[in-house]
N, C-alpha and C positions, 0 to 999 in steps of 0.2 A: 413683615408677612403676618398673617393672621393664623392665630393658635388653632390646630387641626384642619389646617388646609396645608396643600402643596401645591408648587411650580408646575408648569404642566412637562419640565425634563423631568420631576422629581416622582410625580401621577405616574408618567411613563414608564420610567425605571422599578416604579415599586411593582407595577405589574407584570414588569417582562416584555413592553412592546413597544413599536416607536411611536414617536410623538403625533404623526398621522394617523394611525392608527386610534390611537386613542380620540383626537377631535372626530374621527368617523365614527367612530364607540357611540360619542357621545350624542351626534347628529341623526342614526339610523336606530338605536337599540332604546325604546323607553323605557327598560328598567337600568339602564347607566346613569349612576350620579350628575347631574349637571355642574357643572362650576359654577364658580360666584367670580361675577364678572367688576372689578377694580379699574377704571379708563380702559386702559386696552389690555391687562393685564388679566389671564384667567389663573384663579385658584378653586382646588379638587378637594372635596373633602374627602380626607385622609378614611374615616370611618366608614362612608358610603364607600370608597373602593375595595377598603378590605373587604366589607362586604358581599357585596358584587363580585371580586373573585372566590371568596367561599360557595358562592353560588355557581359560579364557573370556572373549575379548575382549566388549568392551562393546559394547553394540549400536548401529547410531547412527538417530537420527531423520532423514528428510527435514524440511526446513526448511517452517514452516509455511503454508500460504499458496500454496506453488508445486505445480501439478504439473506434472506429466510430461508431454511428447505426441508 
């Protein structure tokens, strides 16, 4: 593997979302990091996604089951 890139399970994981997710990230949102594409193999640069999530924190659910009153 190439030094400051990731897997696209490893991209996925570092940001919290699944692996679909992230190639739709990549495909609809022009400021998401692209990959660097190896034969069929995509790798994420590890920098551009830390990035990219400092710019977009994760969103968080209410816990299920409870509401509010």
């Amino acid at each position: 593997m190439i030094e400051g890139h990731l897997t696209t399970d490893d991209a996925a994981a570092r940001l919290g979302i699944a692996r679909q997710t992230l190639y739709n990230l990549a495909h609809t949102r022009d400021d998401f990091p692209k990959p660097l594409r190896i034969g069929r193999t995509l790798l994420w640069p590890a920098a551009g996604l830390d990035a990219w999530r400092r710019k977009h924190p994760a969103r968080r659910k209410p816990p299920r089951g409870r509401q509010e009153q």
